[in-house]
C-alpha positions in Angstrom: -7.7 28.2 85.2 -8.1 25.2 87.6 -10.7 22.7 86.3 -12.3 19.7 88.8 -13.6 17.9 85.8 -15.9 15.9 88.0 -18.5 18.9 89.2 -22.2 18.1 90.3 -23.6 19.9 87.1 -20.9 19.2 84.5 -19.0 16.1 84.1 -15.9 14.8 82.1 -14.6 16.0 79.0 -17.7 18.0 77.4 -17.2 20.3 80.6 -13.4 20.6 79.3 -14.7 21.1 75.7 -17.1 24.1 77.1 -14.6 26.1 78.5 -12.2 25.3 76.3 -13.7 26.6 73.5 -15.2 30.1 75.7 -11.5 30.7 76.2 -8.8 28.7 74.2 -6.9 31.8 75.3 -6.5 31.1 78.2 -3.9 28.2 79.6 -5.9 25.0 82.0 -4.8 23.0 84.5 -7.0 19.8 85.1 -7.8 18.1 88.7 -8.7 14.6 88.5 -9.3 12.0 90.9 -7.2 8.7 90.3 -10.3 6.9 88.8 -10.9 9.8 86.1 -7.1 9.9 84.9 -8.1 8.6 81.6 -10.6 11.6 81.5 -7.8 14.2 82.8 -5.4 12.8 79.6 -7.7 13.2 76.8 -8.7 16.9 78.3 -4.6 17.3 77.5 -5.8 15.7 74.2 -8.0 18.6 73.4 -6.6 21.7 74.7 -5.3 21.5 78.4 -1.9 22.0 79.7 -1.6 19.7 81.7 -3.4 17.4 85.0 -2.9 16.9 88.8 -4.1 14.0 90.6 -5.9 15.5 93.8 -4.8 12.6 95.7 -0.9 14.0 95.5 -1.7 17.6 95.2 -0.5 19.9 97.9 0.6 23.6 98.2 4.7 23.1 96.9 3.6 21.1 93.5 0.4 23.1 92.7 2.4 26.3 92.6 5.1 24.4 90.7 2.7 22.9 88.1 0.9 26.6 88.0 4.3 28.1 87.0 5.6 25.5 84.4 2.5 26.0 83.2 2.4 29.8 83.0 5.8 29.8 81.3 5.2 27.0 78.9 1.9 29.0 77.6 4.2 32.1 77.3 6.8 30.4 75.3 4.5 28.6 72.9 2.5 32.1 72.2 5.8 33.5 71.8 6.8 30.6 69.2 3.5 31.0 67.7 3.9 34.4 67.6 7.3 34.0 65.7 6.1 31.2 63.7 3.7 33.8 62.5 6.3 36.2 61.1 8.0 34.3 59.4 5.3 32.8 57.6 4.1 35.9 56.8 7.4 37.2 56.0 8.0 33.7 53.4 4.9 34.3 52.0 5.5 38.4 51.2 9.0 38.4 49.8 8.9 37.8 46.1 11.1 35.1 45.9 10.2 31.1 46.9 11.6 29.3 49.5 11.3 25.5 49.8 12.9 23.9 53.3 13.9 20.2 53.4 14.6 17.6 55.9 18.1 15.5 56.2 16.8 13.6 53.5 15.9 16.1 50.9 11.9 15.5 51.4 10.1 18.5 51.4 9.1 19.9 54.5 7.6 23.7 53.9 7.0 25.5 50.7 5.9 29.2 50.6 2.9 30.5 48.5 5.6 31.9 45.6 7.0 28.4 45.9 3.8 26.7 45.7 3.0 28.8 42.4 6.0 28.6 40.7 5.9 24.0 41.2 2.7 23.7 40.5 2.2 21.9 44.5 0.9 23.1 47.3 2.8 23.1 51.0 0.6 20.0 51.9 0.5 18.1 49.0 4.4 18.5 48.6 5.2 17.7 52.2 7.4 14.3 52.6 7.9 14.5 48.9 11.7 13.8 47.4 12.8 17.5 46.5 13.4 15.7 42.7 10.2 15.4 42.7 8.5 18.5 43.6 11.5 20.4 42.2 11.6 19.4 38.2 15.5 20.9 37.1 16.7 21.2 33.5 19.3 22.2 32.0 17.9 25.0 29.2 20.5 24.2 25.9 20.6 20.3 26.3 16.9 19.8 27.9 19.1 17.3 30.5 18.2 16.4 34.2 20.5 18.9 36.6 21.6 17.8 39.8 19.4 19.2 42.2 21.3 21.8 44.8 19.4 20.4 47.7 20.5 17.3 48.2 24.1 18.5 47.1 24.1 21.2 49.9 23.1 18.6 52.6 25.3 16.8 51.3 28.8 18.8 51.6 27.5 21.1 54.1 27.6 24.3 52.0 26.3 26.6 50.1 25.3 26.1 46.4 23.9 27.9 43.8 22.0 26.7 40.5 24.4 26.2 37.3 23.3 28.9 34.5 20.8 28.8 32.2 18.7 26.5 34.4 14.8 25.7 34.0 12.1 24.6 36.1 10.0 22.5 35.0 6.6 23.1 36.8 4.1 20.2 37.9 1.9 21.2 34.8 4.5 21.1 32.7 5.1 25.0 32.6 8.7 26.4 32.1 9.8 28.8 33.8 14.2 29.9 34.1 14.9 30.4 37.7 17.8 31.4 39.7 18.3 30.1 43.4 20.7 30.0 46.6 20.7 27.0 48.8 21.9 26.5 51.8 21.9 23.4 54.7 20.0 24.0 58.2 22.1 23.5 61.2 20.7 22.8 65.0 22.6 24.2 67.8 24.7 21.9 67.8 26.2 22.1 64.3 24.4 19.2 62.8 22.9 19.3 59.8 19.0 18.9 59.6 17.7 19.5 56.7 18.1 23.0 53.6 16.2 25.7 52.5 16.4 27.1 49.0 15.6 30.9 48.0 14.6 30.9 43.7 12.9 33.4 41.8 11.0 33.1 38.3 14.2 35.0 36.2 12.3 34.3 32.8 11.0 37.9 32.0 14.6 39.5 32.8 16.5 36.5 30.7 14.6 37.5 28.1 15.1 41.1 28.3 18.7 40.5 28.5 18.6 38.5 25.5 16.7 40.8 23.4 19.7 43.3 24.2 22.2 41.0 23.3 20.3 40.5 20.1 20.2 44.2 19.6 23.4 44.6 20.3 24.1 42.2 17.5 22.0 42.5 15.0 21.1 45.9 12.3 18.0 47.5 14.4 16.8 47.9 10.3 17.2 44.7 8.6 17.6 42.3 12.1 20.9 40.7 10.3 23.8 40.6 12.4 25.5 43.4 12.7 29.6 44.3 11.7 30.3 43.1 15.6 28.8 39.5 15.5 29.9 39.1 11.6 33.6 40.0 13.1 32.8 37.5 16.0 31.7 35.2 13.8 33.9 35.0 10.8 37.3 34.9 13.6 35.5 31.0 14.8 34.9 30.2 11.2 38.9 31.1 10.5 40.0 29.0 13.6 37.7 26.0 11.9 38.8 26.8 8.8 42.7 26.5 10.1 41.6 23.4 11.9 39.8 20.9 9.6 42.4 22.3 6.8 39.0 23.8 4.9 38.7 27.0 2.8 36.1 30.2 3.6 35.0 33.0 1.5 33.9 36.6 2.2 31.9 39.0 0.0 31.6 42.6 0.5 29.1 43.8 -1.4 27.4 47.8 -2.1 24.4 48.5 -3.8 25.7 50.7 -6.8 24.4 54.4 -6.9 21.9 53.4 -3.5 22.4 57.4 -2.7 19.8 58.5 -5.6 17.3 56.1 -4.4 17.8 57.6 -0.8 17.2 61.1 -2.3 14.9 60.6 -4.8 12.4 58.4 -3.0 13.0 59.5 0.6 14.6 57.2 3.6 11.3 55.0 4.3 11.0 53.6 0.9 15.4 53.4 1.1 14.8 51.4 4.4 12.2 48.9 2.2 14.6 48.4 -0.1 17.4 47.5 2.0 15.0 45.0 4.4 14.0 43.8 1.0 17.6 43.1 -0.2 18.5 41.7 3.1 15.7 39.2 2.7 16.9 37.6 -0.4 20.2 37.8 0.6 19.5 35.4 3.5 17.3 33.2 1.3 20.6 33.1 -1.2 23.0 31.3 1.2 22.8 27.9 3.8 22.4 28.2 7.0 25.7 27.6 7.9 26.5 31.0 5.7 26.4 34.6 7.7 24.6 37.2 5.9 24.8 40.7 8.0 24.9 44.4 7.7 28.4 46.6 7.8 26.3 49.9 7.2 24.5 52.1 4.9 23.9 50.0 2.0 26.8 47.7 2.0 26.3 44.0 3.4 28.7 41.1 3.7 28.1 37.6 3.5 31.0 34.7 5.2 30.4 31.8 3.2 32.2 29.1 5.6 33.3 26.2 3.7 33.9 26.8 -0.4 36.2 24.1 -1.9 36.9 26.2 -4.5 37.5 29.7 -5.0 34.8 29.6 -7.9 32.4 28.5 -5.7 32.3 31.6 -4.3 31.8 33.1 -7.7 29.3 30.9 -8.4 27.5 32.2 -5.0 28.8 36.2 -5.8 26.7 35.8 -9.3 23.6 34.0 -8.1 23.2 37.2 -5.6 23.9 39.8 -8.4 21.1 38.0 -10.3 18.5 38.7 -7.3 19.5 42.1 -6.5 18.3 42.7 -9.8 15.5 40.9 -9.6 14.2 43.4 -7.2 12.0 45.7 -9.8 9.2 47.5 -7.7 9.0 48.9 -4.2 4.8 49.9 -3.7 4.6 52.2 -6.9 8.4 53.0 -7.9 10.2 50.9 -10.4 14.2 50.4 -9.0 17.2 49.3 -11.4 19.0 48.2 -8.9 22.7 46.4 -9.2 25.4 45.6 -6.6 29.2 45.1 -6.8 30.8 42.5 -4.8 34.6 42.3 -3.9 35.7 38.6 -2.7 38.5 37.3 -0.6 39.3 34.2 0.0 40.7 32.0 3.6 43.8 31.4 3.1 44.7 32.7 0.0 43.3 36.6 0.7 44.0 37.1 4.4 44.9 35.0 7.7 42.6 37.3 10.2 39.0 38.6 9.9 40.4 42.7 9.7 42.4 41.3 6.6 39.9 39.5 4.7 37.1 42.3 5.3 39.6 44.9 4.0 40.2 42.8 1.2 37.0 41.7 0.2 36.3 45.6 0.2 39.5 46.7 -1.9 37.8 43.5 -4.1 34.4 45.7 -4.1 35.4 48.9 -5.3 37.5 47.4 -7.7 33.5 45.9 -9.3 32.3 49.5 -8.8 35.2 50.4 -10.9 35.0 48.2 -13.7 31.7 49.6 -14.5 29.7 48.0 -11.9 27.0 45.1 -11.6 29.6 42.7 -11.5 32.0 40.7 -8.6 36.0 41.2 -8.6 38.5 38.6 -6.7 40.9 40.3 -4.7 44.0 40.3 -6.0 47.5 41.8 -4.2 48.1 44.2 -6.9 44.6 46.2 -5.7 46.9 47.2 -2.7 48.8 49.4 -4.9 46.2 50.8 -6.7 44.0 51.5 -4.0 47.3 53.6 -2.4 47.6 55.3 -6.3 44.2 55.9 -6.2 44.3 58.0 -2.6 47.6 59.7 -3.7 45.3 60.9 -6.5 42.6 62.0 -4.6 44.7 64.3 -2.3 46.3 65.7 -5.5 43.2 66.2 -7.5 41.7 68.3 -4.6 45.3 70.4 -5.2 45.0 70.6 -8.8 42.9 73.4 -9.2 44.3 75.5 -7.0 47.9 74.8 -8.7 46.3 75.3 -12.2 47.2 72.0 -13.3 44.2 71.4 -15.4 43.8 72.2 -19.0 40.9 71.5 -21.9 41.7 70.1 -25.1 38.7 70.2 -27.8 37.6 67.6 -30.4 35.4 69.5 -33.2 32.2 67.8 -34.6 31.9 67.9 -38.3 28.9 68.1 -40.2 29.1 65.4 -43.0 27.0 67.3 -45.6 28.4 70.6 -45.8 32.4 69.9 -43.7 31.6 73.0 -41.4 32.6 72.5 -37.8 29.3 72.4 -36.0 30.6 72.3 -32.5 33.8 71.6 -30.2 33.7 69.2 -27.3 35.9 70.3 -24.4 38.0 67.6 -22.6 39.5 68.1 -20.0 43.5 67.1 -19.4 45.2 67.1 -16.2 48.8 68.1 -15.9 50.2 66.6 -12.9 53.6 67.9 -12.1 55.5 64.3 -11.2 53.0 61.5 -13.3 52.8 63.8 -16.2 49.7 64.0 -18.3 46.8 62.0 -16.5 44.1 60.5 -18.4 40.6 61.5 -17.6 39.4 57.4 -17.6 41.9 57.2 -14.8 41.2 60.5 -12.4 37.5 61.5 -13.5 35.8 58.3 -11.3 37.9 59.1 -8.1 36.8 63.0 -8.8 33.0 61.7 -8.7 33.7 59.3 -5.8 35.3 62.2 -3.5 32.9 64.9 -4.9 35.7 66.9 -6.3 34.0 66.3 -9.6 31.7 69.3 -8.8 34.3 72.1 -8.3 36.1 70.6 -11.6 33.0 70.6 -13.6 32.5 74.1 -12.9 36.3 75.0 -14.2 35.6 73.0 -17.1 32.0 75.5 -18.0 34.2 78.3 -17.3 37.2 78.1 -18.6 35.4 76.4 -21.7 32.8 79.4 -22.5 35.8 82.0 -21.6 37.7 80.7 -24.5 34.5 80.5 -26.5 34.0 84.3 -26.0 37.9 85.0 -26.8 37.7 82.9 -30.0 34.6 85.1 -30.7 36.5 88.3 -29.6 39.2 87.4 -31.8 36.7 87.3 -35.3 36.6 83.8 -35.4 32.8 81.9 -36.5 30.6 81.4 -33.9 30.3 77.7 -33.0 28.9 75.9 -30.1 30.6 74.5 -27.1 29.7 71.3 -25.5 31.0 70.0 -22.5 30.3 67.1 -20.2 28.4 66.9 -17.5 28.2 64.1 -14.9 24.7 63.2 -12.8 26.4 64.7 -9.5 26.7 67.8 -10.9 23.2 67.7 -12.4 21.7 67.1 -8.7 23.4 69.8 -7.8 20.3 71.7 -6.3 21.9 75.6 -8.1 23.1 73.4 -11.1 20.6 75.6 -13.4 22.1 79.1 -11.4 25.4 78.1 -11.9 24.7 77.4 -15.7 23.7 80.7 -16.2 26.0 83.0 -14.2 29.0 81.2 -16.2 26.9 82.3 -19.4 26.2 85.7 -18.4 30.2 86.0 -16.9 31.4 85.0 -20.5 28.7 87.1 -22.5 27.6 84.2 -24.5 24.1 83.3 -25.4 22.9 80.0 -24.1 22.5 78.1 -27.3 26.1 78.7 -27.4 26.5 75.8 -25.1 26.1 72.4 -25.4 25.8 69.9 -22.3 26.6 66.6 -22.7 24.6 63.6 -20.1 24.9 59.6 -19.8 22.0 57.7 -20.0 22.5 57.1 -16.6 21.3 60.0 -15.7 18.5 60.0 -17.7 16.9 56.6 -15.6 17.2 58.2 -12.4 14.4 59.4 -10.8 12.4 61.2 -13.5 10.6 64.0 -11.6 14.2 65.3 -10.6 15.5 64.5 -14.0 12.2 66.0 -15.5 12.9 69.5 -13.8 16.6 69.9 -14.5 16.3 69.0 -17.5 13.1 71.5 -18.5 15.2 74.6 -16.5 18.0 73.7 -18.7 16.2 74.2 -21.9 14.3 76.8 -20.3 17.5 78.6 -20.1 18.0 78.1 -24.1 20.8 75.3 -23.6 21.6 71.8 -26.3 20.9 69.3 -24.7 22.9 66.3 -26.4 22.8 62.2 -25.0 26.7 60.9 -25.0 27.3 57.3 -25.5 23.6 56.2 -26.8 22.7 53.0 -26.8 25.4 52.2 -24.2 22.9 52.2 -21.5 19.0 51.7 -20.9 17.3 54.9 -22.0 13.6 53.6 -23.8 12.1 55.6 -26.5 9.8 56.9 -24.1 12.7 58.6 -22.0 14.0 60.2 -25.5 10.2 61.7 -26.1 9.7 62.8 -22.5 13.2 64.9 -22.5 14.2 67.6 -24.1 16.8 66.0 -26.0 18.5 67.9 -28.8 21.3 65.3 -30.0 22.0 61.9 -30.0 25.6 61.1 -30.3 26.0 57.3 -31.3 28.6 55.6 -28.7 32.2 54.5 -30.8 31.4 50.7 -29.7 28.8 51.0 -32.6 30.4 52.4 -34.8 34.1 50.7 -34.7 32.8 47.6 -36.4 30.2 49.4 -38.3 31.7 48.5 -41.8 32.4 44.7 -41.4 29.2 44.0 -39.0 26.2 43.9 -39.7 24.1 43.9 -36.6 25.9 47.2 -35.8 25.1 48.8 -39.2 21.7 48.0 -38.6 22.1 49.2 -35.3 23.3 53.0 -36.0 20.7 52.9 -39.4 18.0 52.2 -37.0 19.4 55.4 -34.5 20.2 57.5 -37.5 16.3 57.0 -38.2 15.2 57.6 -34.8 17.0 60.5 -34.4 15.7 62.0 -37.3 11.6 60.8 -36.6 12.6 62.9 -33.3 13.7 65.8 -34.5 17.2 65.1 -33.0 20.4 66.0 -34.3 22.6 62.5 -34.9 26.9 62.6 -34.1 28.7 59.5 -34.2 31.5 58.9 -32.4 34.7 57.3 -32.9 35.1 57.4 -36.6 38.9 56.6 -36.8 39.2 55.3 -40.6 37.6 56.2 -44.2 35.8 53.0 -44.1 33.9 54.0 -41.2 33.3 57.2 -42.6 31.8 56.0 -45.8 29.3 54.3 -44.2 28.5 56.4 -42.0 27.8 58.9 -45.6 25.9 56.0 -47.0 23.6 55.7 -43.6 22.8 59.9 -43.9 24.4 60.2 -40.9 24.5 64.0 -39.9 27.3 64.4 -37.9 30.6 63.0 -36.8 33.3 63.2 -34.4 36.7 61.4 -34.1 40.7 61.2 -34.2 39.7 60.8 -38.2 39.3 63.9 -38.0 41.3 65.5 -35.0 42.2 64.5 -31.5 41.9 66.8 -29.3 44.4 69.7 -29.3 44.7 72.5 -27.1 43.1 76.0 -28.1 46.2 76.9 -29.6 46.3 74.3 -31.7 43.2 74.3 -33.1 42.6 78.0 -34.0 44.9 77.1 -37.7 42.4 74.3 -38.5 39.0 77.0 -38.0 39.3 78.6 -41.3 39.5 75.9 -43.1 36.7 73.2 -43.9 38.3 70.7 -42.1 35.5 67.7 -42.8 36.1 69.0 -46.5 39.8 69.0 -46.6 40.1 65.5 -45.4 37.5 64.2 -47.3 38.6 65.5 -50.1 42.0 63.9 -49.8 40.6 60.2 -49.3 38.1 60.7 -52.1 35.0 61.0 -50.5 33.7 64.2 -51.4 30.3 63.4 -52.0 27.7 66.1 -51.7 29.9 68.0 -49.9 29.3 71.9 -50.3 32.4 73.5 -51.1 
């Protein structure tokens, strides 16, 4: 459009305005005489492209002004038209992006930028980049060097150091990630940056929740066997360093499988969180307590001066795992072993001192449990022993090398032979006779006990049967039993298709438990025990008093015999507190209904108290070790109790 701003019914710039505003569209070029020039450069002002003085306008510069004009309006639609992209483009893309001038003052921010500073595009323009863009450092909380100014400054592209935060205008953090890069004009020169970031806070966290999971016991959120290995290598290379010693403890919860299977896996879980718990309240914060699986846990204790100390740690932790009484409604007896090695006495490498600390452990668990065990070097050897003897129990039965021997129990009031306990003796073909203390905890800890146990019920009521078959007095047979073979779920079937196989009746067989078994989880206990008598088998407790069976125990079994453990009675004639001990059983046995065998007698001392007392029963090498069947049949017609009795004197109310 061609606009004479001087017109008879519209003058100066309002006319401009008019139009202007009916068609900003549309480009304007302005005629002006000289006088109104002022007029013609404000209307540029507002809106127009540009002016011609009429005065020098002819045909060759008004095309010429037309055409620059023309194109200029093109181009600038065109610029605005690609400003427009891009500013829609910055402002859809997920990530912010911030441009600077040469000097590192802000120039443009997006809208992602503007949310994730806290400014907005005007309020941030002409700002240092410092200013608008707060950088930490996320582990020391430090000032970073901001990659704006640094890209400007060497002309290259720079990325953000790791674990960097941004610190928003509000105060807000948030960890970010960024590229910057400088801007160049055409001819190479550098004008100014732009930096691309994105808000990487939800996916840092993600990543370290994996790494924590990877890590850590999903159960009991201690670290796992891989950071405890991780961890206990840096605390060697310290160790090794400063000249310092370290300790490791392996440590099991003893007999944790019957609480699994007699309470269920949810209330085994709670028990292990629970332990876990007051393991980590047990050590400093310097100490690692973690996981290694199932119910075994280990605990680095990284600076001990002493050896002891570590003792001193192992014992305070025994004392709380025992501590733990109650889980909702079910009363635990829960112990642990622990097996220590020490740094570096016990092992130069993490493998070594893990492997020793477990040797250590199982050398507790063999020592009766409920206690901790130092490694020592001679474990090596007996841990090899003791898997030589597992692979040659699991060959024993097939080679036949296992035999019983049998003990008799002697009735103090009339010397009859009121039963014969079969033992079981192992024959190994290069270490000779093996003693049952030494292979009969491997055979429970491989599970080859089961498959002995049932030699031992049917070999034992076989030669019952053939001592009957040859006219010899019926007696009964007792044999031990261990709690694995008891949970045994056809324990009761077994029982009596070895009866039926021998023709025996099932009083003629005596089963001998631990107390052990007896405080395991009663229902089970409850309904083995009630098949068993069911069945019309004795029922007799070995080793009483050893363990911690309550009277209430002894009235809610069906226990037939109590059979006094030998640690009672080998003092019994010099101390008192065990005389009174064994009186008090003798008397409790007989207020129950219970028949009473001590153990152990080995002199004529022991035995004459043991008269005095009204003790029923008794068994011991006073009497006889155990023989083999051959062996004993010579001693059956005889009255055994009488005939020795008689030779020390004691004969006293003794029925011929």
């Amino acid at each position: 459009m061609l606009v004479d701003l001087l017109l008879p019914d519209c003058q100066g710039i309002a006319t401009f305005d008019r139009l202007f505003h009916a068609a900003p569209q549309i480009p304007i070029l302005v005629l002006s005489a000289a006088q109104d020039e002022e007029v013609a450069k404000l209307s540029v002002q507002h809106g127009a492209q540009d002016y011609l003085l009429k005065s020098h306008l002819d045909a060759y510069l008004l095309s010429k002004a037309l055409g620059s004009m023309i194109e200029r309006a093109a181009i600038a639609e065109a610029l605005f038209n690609e400003q427009e992209r891009a500013q829609v483009t910055l402002n859809s893309i997920g990530d912010a992006v911030m441009s600077t001038d040469v000097w590192a003052q802000v120039t443009y921010l997006n809208v992602v930028a503007e949310a994730l500073t806290g400014w907005s595009r005007k309020e941030a323009a002409g700002h240092p980049v410092e200013e608008v863009l707060r950088l930490i450092d996320a582990s020391t909380r430090a000032v970073t060097q901001n990659p704006v100014a640094l890209a400007i400054r060497e002309n290259k592209p720079i990325v953000l150091s790791p674990n960097c935060v941004l610190v928003r205008r509000d105060g807000v953090e948030a960890d970010i990630e960024d590229s910057t890069a400088p801007i160049h004009d055409r001819h190479g020169r550098v004008t100014g940056a732009v930096m691309v970031f994105h808000d990487v806070s939800a996916t840092r966290a993600l990543s370290g929740r994996m790494l924590h999971l990877a890590q850590h016991d999903g159960l009991t959120d201690l670290p796992n066997r891989i950071l405890f290995s991780d961890r206990l290598t840096e605390a060697i290379a310290a160790a090794h360093r400063y000249r310092r010693r370290l300790a490791v403890l392996f440590l099991d919860l003893d007999r944790f499988k019957h609480v699994n299977d007699s309470l269920g896996h949810q209330i085994a879980d709670r028990v292990l969180q629970s332990v876990a718990s007051r393991l980590h309240a047990c050590v400093r914060a310097s100490d690692t307590v973690a996981r290694q699986g199932g119910d075994e846990f280990v605990i680095l204790l990284s600076e001990v001066t002493h050896a002891q100390d570590a003792a001193v740690s192992a014992e305070k932790i025994l004392q709380v795992v025992r501590t733990l009484r109650r889980i909702d409604e079910h009363d635990l007896h829960l112990t642990a072993s622990i097996g220590i090695a020490t740094y570096p006495d016990d092992g130069a490498d993490a493998e070594t001192l893990l492997r020793n600390a477990d040797l250590a452990m199982y050398h507790a668990k063999d020592n009766g449990r409920n206690n901790h065990q130092f490694f020592t070097t001679d474990m090596n050897r007996r841990t090899v022993e003791r898997q030589s003897l597992e692979v040659d129990l699991r060959l024993a039965l097939e080679n036949q090398e296992f035999e019983l021997f049998y003990q008799p129990k002697v009735s103090l009031a009339t010397g009859a032979i009121t039963a014969l306990e079969a033992l079981i003796r192992w024959h190994h073909p290069e270490r000779g006779l093996v003693s049952p203390a030494q292979f009969i905890p491997v055979a429970e800890a491989c599970g080859v006990i089961v498959p002995i146990g049932q030699w031992v019920m049917r070999e034992a009521c076989r030669q019952t049967r053939a001592w009957r078959d040859a006219g010899l007095p019926p007696v009964r047979i007792a044999i031990n039993v261990s709690p694995r073979e008891l949970r045994e779920k056809d324990f009761v079937a077994t029982v009596r298709a070895t009866l039926a196989e021998a023709g025996l009746e099932p009083d003629n067989l005596e089963l001998e438990l631990t107390e052990t078994f007896l405080m395991q989880d009663s229902t089970l206990t409850g309904t083995v025990l009630q098949a068993l008598k069911g069945l019309g088998v004795t029922l007799a407790l070995d080793d009483f008093g050893t363990g911690y069976s309550s009277l209430s125990h002894l009235r809610r079994f069906p226990i037939d015999t109590l059979k006094i453990d030998q640690s009672f009675v080998r003092d019994l004639a010099t101390d008192a507190d065990d005389a009174n001990i064994v009186s008090a059983m003798i008397s409790m046995g007989e207020s129950l209904h219970m028949r009473v065998v001590a153990e152990g007698v080995e002199t004529r001392d022991q035995l004459a108290f043991l008269q005095e007392l009204g003790c029923p029963e008794a068994q011991g090498y006073y009497f006889s070790r155990p023989v083999a069947a051959g062996q004993l049949t010579p001693l059956w017609g005889s009255n055994l109790a009488q005939t020795i009795l008689a030779k020390n004197g004691l004969a006293r109310g003794i029925a011929a």
